[in-house]
BALUM-754148 format. One record per residue (C-alpha): residue in three letters; y, z, x. Coordinates in steps of 0.05 Angstrom, whole numbers, plus 5000, padded with zeros to 4 digits. Layout:
% residues N
ALAYZX;...
END
This chain:
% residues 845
UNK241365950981;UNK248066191007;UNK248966231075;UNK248366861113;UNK253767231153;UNK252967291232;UNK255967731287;UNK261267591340;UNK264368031385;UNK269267791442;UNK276567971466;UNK281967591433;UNK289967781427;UNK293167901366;UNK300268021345;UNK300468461277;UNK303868231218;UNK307968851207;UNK311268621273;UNK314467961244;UNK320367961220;UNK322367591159;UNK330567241160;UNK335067491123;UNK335667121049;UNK339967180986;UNK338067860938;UNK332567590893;UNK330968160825;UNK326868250771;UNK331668390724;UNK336067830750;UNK331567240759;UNK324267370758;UNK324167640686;UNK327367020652;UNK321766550692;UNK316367060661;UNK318667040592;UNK319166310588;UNK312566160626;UNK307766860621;UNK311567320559;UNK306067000502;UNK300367220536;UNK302167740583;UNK305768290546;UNK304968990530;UNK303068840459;UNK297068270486;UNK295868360547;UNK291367900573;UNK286868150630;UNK290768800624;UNK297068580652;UNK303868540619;UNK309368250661;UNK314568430606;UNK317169080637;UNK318169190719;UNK313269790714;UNK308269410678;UNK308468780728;UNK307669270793;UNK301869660756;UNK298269010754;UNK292068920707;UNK285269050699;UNK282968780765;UNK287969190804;UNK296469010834;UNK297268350835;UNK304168510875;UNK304468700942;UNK311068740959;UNK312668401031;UNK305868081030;UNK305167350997;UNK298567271017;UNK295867890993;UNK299667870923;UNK294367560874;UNK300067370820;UNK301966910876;UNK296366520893;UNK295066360818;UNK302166070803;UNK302765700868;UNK296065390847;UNK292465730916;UNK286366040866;UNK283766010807;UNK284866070748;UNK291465680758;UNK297066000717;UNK300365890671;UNK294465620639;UNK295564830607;UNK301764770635;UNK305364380699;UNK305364750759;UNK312565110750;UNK318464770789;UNK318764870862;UNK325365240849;UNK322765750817;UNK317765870859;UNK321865970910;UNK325066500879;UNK318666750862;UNK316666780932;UNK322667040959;UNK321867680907;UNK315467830930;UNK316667751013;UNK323768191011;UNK320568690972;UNK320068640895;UNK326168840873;UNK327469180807;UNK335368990801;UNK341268930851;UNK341269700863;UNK334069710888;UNK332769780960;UNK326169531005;UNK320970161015;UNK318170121079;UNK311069831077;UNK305470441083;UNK300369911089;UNK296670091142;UNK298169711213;UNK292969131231;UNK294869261308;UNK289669481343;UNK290870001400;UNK287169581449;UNK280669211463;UNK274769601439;UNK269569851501;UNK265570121448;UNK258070091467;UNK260069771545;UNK254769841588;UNK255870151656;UNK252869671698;UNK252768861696;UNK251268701619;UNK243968461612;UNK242567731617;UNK235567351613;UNK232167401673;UNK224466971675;UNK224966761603;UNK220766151588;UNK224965591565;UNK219065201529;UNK221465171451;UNK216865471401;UNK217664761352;UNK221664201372;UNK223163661324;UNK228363001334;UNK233663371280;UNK234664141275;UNK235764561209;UNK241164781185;UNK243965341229;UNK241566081202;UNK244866431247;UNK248266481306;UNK251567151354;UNK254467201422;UNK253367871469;UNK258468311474;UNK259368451554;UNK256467701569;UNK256566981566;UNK250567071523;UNK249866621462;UNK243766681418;UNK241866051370;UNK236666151313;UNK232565541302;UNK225665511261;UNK220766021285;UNK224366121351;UNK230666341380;UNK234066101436;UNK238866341485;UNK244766061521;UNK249466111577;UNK256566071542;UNK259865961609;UNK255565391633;UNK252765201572;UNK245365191600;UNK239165391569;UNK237166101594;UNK231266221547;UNK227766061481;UNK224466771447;UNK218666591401;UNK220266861322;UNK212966691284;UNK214567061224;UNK219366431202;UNK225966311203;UNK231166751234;UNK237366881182;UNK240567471216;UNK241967561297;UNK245868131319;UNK245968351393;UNK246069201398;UNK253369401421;UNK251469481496;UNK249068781491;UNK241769031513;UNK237168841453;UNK237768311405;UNK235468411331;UNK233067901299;UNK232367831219;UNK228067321176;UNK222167151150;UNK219266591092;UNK222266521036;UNK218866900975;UNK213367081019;UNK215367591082;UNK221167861122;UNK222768361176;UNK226568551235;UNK225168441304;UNK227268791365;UNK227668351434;UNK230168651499;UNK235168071529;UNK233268071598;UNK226568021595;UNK225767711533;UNK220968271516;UNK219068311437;UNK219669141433;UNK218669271357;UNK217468891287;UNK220869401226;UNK220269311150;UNK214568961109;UNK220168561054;UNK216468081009;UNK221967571019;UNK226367381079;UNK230867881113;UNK238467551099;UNK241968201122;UNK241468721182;UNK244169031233;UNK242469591295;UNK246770261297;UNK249870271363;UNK245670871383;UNK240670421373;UNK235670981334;UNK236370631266;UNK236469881231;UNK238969791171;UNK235669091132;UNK236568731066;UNK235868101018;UNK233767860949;UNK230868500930;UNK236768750924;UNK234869410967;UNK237869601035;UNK232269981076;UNK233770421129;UNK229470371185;UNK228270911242;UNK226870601310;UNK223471131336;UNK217171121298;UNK218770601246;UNK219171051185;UNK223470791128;UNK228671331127;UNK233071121066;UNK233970641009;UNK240370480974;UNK239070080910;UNK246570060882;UNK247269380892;UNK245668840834;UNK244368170867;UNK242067860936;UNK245168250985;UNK248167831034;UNK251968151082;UNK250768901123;UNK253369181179;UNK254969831221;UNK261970031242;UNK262069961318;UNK262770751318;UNK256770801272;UNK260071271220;UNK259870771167;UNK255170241137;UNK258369571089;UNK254169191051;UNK256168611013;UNK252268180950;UNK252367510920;UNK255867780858;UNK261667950900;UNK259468730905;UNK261569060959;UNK260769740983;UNK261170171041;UNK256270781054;UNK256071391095;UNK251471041152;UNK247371801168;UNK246572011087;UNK245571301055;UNK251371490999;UNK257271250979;UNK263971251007;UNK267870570981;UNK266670130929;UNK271769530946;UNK273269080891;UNK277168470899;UNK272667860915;UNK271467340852;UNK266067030893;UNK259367160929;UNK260867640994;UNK258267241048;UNK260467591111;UNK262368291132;UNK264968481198;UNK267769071236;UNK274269141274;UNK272769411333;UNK276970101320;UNK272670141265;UNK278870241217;UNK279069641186;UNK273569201153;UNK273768501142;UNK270068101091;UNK268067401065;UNK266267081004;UNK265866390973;UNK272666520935;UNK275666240994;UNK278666871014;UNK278267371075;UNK280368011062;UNK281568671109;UNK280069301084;UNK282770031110;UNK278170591106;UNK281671151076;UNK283170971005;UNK279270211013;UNK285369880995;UNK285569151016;UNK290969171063;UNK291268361083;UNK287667791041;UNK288467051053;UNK285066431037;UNK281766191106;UNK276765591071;UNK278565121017;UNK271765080976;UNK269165771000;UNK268366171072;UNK262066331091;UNK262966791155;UNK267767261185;UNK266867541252;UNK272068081285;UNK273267951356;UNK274668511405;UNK281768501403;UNK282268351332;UNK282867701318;UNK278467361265;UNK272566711280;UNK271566411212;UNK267765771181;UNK266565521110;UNK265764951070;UNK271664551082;UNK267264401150;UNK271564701201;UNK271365381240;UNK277665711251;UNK280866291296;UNK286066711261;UNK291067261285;UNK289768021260;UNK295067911214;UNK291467291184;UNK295166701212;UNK292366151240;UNK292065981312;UNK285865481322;UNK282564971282;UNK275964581301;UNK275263841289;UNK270963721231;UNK263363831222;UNK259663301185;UNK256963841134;UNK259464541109;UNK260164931171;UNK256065581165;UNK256666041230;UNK262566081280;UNK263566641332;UNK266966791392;UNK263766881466;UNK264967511508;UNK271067421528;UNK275067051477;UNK275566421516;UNK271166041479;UNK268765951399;UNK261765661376;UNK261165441306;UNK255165141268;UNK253964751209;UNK248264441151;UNK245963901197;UNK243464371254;UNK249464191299;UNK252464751341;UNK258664601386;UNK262164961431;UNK269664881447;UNK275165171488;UNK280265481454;UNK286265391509;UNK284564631508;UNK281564641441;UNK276064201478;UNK268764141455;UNK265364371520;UNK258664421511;UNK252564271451;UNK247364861442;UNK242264561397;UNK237365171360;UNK231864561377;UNK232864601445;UNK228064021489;UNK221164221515;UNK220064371591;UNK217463671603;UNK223963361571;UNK228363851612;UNK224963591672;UNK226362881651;UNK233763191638;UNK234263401699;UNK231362861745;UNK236462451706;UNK241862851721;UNK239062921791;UNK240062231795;UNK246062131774;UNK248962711823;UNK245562351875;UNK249661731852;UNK255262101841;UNK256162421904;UNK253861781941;UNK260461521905;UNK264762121919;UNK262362021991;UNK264561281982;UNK270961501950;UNK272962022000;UNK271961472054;UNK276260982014;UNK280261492009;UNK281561542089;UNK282560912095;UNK287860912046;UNK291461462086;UNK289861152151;UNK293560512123;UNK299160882092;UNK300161252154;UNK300560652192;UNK304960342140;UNK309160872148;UNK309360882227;UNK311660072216;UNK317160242175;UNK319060812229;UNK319260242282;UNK323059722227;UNK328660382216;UNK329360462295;UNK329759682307;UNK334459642251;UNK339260142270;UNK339259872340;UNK341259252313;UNK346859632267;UNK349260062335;UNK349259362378;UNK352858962317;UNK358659512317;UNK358959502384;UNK359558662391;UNK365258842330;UNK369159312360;UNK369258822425;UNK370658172377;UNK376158602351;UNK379558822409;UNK378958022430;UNK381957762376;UNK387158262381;UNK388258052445;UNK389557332417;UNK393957642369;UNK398357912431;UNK398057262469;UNK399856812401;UNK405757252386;UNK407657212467;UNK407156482466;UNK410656352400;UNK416556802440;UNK417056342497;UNK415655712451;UNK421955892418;UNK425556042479;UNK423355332513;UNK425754982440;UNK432755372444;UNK432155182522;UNK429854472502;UNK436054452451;UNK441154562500;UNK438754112545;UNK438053602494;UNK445253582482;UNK446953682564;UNK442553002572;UNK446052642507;UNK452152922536;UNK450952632609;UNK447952002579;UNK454251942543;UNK458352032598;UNK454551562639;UNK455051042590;UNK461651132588;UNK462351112666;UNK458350562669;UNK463250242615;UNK468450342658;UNK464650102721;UNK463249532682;UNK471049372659;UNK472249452730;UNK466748982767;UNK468948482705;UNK477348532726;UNK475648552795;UNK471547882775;UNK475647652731;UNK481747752786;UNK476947412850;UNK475346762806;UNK483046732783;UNK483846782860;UNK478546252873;UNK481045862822;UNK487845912839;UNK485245762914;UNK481545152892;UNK487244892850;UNK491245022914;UNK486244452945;UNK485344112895;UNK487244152821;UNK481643682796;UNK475943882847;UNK478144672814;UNK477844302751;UNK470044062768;UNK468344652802;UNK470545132740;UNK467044572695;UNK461344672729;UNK462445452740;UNK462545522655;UNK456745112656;UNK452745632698;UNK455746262664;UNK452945942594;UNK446745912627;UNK446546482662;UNK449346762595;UNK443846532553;UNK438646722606;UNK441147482616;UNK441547532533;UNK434947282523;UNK432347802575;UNK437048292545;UNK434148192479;UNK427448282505;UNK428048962538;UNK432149192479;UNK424749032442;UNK420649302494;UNK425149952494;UNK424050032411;UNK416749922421;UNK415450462464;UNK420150932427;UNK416150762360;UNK409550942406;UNK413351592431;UNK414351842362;UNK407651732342;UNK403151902404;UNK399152552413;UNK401953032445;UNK398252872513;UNK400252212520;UNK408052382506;UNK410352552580;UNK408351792601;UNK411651472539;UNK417151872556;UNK417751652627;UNK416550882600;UNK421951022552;UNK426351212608;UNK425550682643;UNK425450132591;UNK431750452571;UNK434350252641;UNK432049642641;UNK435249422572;UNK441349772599;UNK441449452655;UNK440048732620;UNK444848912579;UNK450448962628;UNK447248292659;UNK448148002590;UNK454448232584;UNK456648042651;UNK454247342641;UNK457247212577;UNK463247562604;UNK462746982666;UNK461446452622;UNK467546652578;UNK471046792649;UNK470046052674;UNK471645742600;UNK478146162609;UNK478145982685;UNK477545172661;UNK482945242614;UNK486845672656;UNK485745142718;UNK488044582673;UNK493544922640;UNK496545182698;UNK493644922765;UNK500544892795;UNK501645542784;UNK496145962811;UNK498145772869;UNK503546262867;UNK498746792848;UNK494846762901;UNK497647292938;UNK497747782881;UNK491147622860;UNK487547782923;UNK492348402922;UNK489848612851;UNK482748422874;UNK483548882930;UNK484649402877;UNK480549252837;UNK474049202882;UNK476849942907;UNK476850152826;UNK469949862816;UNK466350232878;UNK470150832847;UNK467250852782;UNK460450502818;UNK460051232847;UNK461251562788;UNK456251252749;UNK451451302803;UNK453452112802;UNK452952182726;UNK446751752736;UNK443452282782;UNK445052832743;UNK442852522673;UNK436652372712;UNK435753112724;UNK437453282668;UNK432652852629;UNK426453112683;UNK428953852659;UNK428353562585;UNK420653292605;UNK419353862639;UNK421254472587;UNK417454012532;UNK411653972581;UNK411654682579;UNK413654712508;UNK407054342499;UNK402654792532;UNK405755342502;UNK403955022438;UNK397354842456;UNK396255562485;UNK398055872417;UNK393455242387;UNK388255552425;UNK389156302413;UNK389556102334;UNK381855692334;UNK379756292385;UNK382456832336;UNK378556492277;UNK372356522310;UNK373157152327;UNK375057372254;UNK369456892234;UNK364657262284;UNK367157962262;UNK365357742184;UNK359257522208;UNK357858112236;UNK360058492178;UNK355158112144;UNK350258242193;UNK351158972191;UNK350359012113;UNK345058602107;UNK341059182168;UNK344959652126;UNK341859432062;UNK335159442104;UNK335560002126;UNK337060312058;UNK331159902042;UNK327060212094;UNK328660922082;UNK326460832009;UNK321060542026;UNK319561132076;UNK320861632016;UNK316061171974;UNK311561262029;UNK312361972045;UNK311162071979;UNK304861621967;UNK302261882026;UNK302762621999;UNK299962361941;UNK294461951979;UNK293262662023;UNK292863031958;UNK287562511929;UNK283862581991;UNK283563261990;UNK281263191912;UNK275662681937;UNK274263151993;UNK274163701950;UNK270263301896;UNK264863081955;UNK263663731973;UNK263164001898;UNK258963301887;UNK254363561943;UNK253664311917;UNK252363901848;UNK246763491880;UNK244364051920;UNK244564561851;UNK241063981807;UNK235463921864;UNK234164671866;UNK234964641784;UNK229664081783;UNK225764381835;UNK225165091796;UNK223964791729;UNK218064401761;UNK215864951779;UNK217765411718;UNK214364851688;UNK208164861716;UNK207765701719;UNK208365591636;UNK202765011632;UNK198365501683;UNK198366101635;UNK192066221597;UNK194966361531;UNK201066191499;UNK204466461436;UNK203766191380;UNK208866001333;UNK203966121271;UNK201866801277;UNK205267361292;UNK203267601366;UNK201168211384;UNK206168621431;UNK201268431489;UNK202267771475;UNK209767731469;UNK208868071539;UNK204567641570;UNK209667071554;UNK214467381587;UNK215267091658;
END
């Protein structure tokens, strides 16, 4: 049995196809390109002398007449130009027939033809469409009640039959005005909260199984149409907030697979394999009208929302649409090659939309019953349409998936995929939402901004006793869940109360840091102005070093100069004392000979003999100080600087002392040379010295007067070289100091330049820290935000865990009790016979 169509009416947007433009592409003709592809693929069996189906595509006229069937060009509308979906393959039969699919080429051009307008040659121009617009004025308030839309109030929620797998899904509607959804099951019908997704009610149906649901357009009753197959069907009327059963119409021998409610709610309208609608009053339940035009099963029925009109749709694809008030006439719409298994009103009630197995969805207008849109929603076959408020289309087929498309036929939403052909699919109140259903029995519900599967509304829904169980389970776990949001949110404290303190850490690092930074620049600046300081003092002592080595230089040379002229003073002191010498032992000599020529003789004998000892002795000691005096020079030129002023004072004096042994040397070789002379002299010329006498003590005389002379002298230049030498001693002294002054200034100034590097160092490394540290204070800022924001989630998610707990308590609590109110009543309904109005009342809570 083909499924049967359902109602949905909600508020979705739409954007209307006339309002999309198409770019701008090359000038595509008949006469210049489409005509050659026709005569080489369609001419043999499409032209005016055989034309098959009634259609010739040989001539421009012919091809826009179209054939038997009707245009199969709409110019500016692929999807509603049939010529189109058979060449592109989209329907059957696939054309041309035993051939390839043509070449993607020229199907391009094909397509382009058709969507810039279907242009004769290069002369034609694009009509304007006078299609009629699929943009709505605005959502529909047809039928909107006044006051709050009705919702169950007291319904029982024990299921009529429950069984571990549900049937396939008959039917399924959603209220107009609420989050009402209504779920027909076998021999019951049960109603759900589309917002929550909770059970609000199950309404007993004992005449079978529901096929058609339709709430009124004020959302206050809800029709219900079914039966047993090849045995009964009616219509029955239920008033949604108090679950109410007001009314049973018709007496069909088979089920009821179409019907709907005018929305004045004074007629129903009901239909199904006997191929008759019946017109129902609901006033006193008299059959007002039959309409017997159509030929098969008649699937589909429905009012338009202003209740002028009446559509009606079979399974041989007829469909009609009558004048609702006189039961005649007004449309026959052809157009579907398939069973019509939905019809469905826009909300302007302008435009009608309709199903069928051919795949297709197509809109209708209502003046001429042209089909004004027509696209192909389901591969295999689409087995319900539903109009939302706004326009925009809830489909579902047997490709198993439901679908939401824009008034202009697009497609904006796609389900996942139902294990089975997907029967039923509508849209809740207010658009937000889409339930779909399918062969198994499943019925899920998503949202369409997420495209998230929110909720499950089964048509078997659980008895009372298993909705207890449900919810002490859920009970449970809210008291487990909020004892672990609780947990959570104290966690979550803690965390904050660490991070804070964390944060107050790195305050105290940052302020100890910088300290450090401020205390380091100022131990640099003072390093700096130190070593600068040494800088001064180095450059002021290399001044007066230089001066004391230019001093030193000059009195250098005054010393070698006053050495020099001592020596030579001495010299002369020396040729003096050694005359004068020289003269007195001539005189003694000369005396002695006068006593005796051979006691002179002996004495000057013996005189030699002493001066050659006296000789050998002074040169021996003369050669020793002259060692003595090299030695300590060598140590002079070698010594550290601290232990030079000594040296130099033993230098001075060894150098008098070899000086002076010198001049002993001298003397005594001078002596012994003297006294050889003397004794060779006394022997040679004894008898004359003592003529000479008198002029040697004379020249003696002189001569001891020359020899104190240059005695004094030497002692004078003596003196002064002395001085002159302690000035030399003394200006290196201070030369030394100076140099050891700069010495020091030099290892001071590279610790200080070491100590300002440091420093440097220092300061970078806090530097870096403190870079450190204030990224780690952003990091922390930010964590803690972050922390603050989670504990104000787990805050917020304890308290909403608490309402939770507290609402599944009071939900347990009250379906205890709703529970126990049911099991206390003294007679139930049963779901075998049909109840008597008293009874559907008395089951009414």
């Amino acid at each position: 049995m083909n499924k049967i169509s359902t109602i949905a009416m909600l508020l979705l947007g739409a954007a209307p196809l006339a309002a999309q433009e198409k770019p701008a592409t090359a000038k595509v003709t008949y006469d210049d390109q489409i005509r050659a592809i026709f005569r080489e693929h369609c001419f043999t069996c499409h032209n005016q002398g055989e034309a098959k189906g009634g259609l010739a595509l040989d001539s421009f006229g012919k091809t826009m007449e179209g054939g038997s069937s009707g245009g199969v060009i709409e110019p500016q509308d692929i999807e509603s130009s049939r010529l189109w979906d058979l060449v592109a393959h989209i329907d059957t039969p696939i054309m041309p027939p035993n051939q390839d699919k043509l070449p993607a080429a020229k199907l391009d051009l094909i397509k382009t033809w058709i969507e810039t307008g279907a242009l004769e040659n290069s002369g034609s121009v694009a009509k304007k469409s006078n299609k009629p617009s699929l943009k709505m004025a605005g959502p529909t308030t047809t039928g909107k009640p006044e006051g709050p839309a009705a919702m169950p109030e007291n319904v029982w929620r024990q299921p009529v039959v429950y069984t571990d797998r549900a049937a396939a899904v008959s039917a399924i509607t959603t209220s107009p005005w609420a989050p009402l959804a209504a779920i027909a099951g076998h021999k019951q019908i049960s109603l759900y909260n589309t917002d929550s997704g909770e059970l609000l009610g199950v309404l007993p149906y004992p005449e079978g199984t529901p096929y058609i649901l339709r709430f009124s357009r004020n959302g206050d009753l809800l029709m219900a149409g079914g039966g047993r197959g090849g045995h009964s069907g009616s219509v029955v009327l239920y008033e949604v907030r108090t679950g109410k059963r007001l009314m049973s119409l018709g007496d069909e021998l088979d089920v009821v697979l179409a019907a709907d409610i005018n929305p004045s709610l004074t007629r129903v309208a009901l239909a199904g394999p006997q191929r008759i609608i019946r017109i129902y009053s609901t006033e006193d339940g008299s059959l007002l009208h039959e309409i017997k035009k159509h030929t098969d099963w008649v699937t589909a029925l429905e009012y338009s929302p202003d209740g002028v009109l009446l559509a009606s749709g079979d399974r041989s694809n007829g469909l009609f649409v009558w004048e609702a008030d006189a039961a005649q006439e007004y449309l026959n719409l052809q157009g579907h090659k398939g069973p019509i298994t939905a019809v469905s009103w826009r909300g302007d009630s302008n435009v009608l939309a309709s199903a069928s197995e051919d795949r297709s969805v197509k809109l209708w207008e209502m003046n001429e019953g042209k089909a004004i849109k027509s696209f192909n929603a389901h591969g295999g076959g689409t087995e319900t349409v539903r109009f939302g408020q706004d326009g925009r289309l809830a489909t579902a087929g047997r490709d198993r998936v439901a679908k939401v498309f824009s008034a202009d036929g697009k497609e904006e939403k796609k389900t996942p995929g139902f294990s089975d052909i997907a029967l039923e699919a509508t849209l809740t109140y207010d658009g937000k939402r889409l339930i779909a259903g399918d062969w198994t029995g499943t019925v899920r519900m998503w949202d369409l901004e997420k495209m998230e599967e929110v909720a499950q509304l089964p048509p078997n829904p659980p008895t009372y006793d298993m909705q207890v169980a449900a919810l002490q389970t859920a009970a449970t776990a809210a008291k487990a869940k909020a004892d672990e949001s609780a947990a959570q949110l104290a966690a979550a404290d803690k965390s904050v109360a660490g991070k804070k303190a964390q944060q107050t850490a790195n305050a105290e690092t940052i302020a100890r840091l910088q300290k450090e930074v401020a205390d380091l620049a100022a131990n640099t600046k003072q390093a700096d102005g130190d070593k600068n300081a040494q800088i001064a003092a180095i450059k002021q002592n290399d001044a007066k070093r230089k001066s004391l080595e230019g001093a030193i230089n000059k009195q250098d040379q005054g010393l070698a100069q006053a050495t020099k002229q001592l020596r030579s003073a001495q010299g002369a002191e020396k040729n003096a004392s050694a005359q004068r010498t020289k003269r007195q032992g001539e005189l003694k000599n000369a005396q002695s000979q006068l006593a005796s020529a051979s006691k002179s003789l002996e004495a000057a004998q013996q005189k030699e003999a002493a001066a050659k000892a006296e000789a050998a002795q002074a040169s021996e000691a003369a050669t020793k100080a002259a060692a003595a005096l090299k030695s300590t020079e060598e140590q002079l030129a070698s010594a550290a600087e601290g232990d030079k002023e000594a040296l130099t004072q033993q230098v001075a004096e060894n150098r008098k002392s070899a000086d002076a042994a010198k001049t002993a040397a001298d003397q005594a070789a001078e002596k012994a040379t003297a006294a050889a002379a003397e004794v060779a002299k006394q022997a040679k010329e004894a008898e004359a010295k003592s003529a000479a006498v008198k002029q040697l003590e004379q020249l003696v005389a002189k001569d001891d007067a020359e020899v104190k002379k240059q005695a004094a002298e030497a002692k004078r230049l003596d003196g002064e070289r002395q001085q002159k030498a302690k000035a030399v001693a003394k200006s290196k002294a201070e030369r030394e100091t100076v140099k050891k002054a700069i010495a020091d200034a030099q290892a001071k100034q590279k610790q200080l330049e070491a100590a300002i590097a440091n420093y440097g160092k220092e300061t970078q490394k806090r530097q870096a820290e403190i870079k450190k540290a204030e990224e780690a204070k952003g990091k922390l800022a930010t964590e803690l935000a972050q922390l603050e924001k989670q504990k104000s989630e787990k805050a917020s998610a304890a308290e909403a865990a608490k309402k939770s707990l507290a609402a599944a308590e009071a939900s347990l609590a009250q379906r205890k009790k709703e529970a126990a109110d049911f099991a206390a009543q003294p007679q139930q309904v049963s779901a075998e016979a049909k109840p008597s109005e008293t009874q559907v009342s008395d089951n009414v809570n």
